[in-house]
VEXSEKE-816933 format. One line per field, with one value per residue: residue number from 0; residue in one letter; x, y, z of N, C-alpha, C in turn. Coordinates in steps of 0.02 Angstrom, whole numbers, plus 50000, padded with zeros to 5 digits. Atoms other than C-alpha are relative to their C-alpha. Layout:
N
seq NUM_...
type A_...
nc1 X_...
nc2 Y_...
nc3 Z_...
cac1 X_...
cac2 Y_...
cac3 Z_...
cc1 X_...
cc2 Y_...
cc3 Z_...
REM end
This chain:
101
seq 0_1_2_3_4_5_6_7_8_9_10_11_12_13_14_15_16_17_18_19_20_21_22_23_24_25_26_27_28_29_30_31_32_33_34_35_36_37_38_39_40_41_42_43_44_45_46_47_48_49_50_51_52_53_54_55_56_57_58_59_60_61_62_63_64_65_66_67_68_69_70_71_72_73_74_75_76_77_78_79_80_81_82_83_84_85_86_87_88_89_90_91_92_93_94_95_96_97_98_99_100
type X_X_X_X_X_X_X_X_X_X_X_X_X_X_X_X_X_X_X_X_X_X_X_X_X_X_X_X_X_X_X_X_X_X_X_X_X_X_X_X_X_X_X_X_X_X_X_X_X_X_X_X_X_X_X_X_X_X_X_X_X_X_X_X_X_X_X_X_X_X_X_X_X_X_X_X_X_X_X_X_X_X_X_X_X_X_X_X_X_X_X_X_X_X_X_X_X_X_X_X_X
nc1 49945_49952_49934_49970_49919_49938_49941_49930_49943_49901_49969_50029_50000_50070_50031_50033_50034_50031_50045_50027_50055_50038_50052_50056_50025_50039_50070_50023_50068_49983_49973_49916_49964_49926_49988_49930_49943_49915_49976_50079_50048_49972_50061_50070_49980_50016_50069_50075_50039_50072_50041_50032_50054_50100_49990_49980_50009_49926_49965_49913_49961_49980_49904_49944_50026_49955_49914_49959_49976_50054_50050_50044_50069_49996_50078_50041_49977_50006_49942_49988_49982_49923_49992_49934_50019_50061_50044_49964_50004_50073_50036_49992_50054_50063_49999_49988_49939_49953_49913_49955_49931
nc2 50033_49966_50010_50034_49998_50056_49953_50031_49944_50027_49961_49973_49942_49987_50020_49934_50019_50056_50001_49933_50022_50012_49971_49963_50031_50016_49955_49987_50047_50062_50067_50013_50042_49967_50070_49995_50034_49969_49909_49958_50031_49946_49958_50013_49993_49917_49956_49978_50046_49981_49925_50031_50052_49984_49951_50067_50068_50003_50060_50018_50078_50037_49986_49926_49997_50053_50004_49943_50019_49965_50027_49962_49990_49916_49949_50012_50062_50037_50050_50002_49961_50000_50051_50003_49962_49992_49950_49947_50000_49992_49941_49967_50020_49991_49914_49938_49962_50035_49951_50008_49970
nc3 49968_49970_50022_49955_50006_49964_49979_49971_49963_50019_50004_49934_50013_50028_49948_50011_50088_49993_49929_50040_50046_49980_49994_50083_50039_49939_49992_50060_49998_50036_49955_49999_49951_50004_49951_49959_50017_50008_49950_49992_49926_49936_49994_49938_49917_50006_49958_50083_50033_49973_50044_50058_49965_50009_50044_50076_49995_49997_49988_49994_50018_49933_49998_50004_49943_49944_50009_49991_49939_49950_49964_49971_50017_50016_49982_50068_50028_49973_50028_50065_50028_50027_50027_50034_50075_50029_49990_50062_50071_50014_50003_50063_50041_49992_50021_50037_49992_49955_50006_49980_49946
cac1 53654_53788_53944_54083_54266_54429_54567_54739_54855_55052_55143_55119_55133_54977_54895_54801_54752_54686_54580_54521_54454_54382_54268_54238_54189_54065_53975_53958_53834_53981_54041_54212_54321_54504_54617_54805_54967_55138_55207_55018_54969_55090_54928_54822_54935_54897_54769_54682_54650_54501_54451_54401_54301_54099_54164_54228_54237_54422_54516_54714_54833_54865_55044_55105_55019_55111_55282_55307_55286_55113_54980_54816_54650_54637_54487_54350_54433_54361_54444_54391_54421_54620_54640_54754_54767_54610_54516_54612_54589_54381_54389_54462_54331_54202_54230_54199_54357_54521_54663_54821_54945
cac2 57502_57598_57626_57550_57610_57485_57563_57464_57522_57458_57583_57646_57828_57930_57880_58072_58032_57873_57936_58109_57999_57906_58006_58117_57954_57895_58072_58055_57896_57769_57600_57587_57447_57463_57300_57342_57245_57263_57424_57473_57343_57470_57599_57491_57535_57731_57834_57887_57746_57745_57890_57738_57638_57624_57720_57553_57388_57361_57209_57163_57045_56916_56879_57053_57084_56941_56949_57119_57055_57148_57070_57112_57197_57327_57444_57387_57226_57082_56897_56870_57011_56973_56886_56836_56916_56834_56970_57088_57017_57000_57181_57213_57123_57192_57402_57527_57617_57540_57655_57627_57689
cac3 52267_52379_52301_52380_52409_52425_52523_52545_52665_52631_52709_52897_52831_52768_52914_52907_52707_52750_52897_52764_52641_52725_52809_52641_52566_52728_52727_52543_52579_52522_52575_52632_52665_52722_52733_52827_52764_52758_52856_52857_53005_53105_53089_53212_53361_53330_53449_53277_53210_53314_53197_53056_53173_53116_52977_52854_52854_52941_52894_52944_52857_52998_52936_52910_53108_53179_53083_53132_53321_53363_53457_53553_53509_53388_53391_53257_53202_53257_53244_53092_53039_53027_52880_52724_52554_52512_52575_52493_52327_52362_52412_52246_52160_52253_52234_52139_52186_52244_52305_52360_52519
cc1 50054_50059_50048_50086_50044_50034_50072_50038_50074_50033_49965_50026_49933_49956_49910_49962_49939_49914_49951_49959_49970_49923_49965_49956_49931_49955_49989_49947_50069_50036_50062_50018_50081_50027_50077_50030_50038_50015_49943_49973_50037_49968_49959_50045_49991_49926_49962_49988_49916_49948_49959_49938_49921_50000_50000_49996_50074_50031_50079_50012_50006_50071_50039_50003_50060_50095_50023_49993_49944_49952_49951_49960_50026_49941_49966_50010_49998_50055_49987_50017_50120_50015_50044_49959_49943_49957_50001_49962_49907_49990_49998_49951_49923_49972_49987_50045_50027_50028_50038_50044_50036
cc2 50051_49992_49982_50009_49949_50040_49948_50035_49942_50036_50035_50077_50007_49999_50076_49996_49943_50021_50069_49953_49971_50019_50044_49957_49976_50064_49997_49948_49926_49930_49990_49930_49992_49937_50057_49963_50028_50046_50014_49972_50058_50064_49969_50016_50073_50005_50010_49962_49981_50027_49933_49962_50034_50057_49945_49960_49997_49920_50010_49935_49972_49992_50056_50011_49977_49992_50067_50011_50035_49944_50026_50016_50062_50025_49969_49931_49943_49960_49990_50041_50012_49953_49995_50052_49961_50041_50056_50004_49987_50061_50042_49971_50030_50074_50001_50053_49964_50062_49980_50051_49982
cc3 50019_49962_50025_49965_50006_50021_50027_50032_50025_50041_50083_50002_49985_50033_49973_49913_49987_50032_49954_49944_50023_50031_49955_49972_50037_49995_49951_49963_49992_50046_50006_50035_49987_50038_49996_49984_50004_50078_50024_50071_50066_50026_50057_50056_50014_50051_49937_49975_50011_49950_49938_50031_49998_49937_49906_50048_50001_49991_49993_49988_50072_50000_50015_50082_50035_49981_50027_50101_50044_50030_50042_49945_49960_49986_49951_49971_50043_49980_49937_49950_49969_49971_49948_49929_49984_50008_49963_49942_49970_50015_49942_49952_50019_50009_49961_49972_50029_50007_50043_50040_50007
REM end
């Protein structure tokens, strides 16, 4: 069974940290998935974000998204893919590793 990263992202800093482990963890065979909240949904409007796509499994809060007045497509993230802290709290049940941004 694949090992499987969590990655939260709070905080629309780190961006470059985010996007480094990620791919360390991806060539290292492992399963990533990275949900966006808070400050953090302010990462999907970035040119690099790109850089995660086919890399993890991207999910965005829908609230945080919409209170902070964004809208539109963001690379990798389907519709369902924008959803509430329940996702969150099954990605934390369902790692190996969580970490926090």
């Amino acid at each position: 069974m694949t090992e499987k990263l969590g990655i939260l992202v709070g905080t629309d800093r780190h961006m470059d940290y985010v996007i480094h482990l990620t791919h360390a963890a991806y060539d290292k065979g492992k399963a990533i998935e990275i949900f966006f909240t808070g400050a953090g949904v302010k990462l999907t409007q970035r040119k690099d974000f790109e850089a995660l796509v086919g890399r993890a499994k991207l999910s965005v809060c829908d609230v945080s998204f919409r209170a902070l007045g964004l809208s539109g497509d963001v690379p990798g993230v389907g519709f369902k893919d924008f959803a509430t802290q329940a996702r969150n709290a099954e990605m934390i049940n369902e790692c190996d590793r969580y970490v926090v941004f």
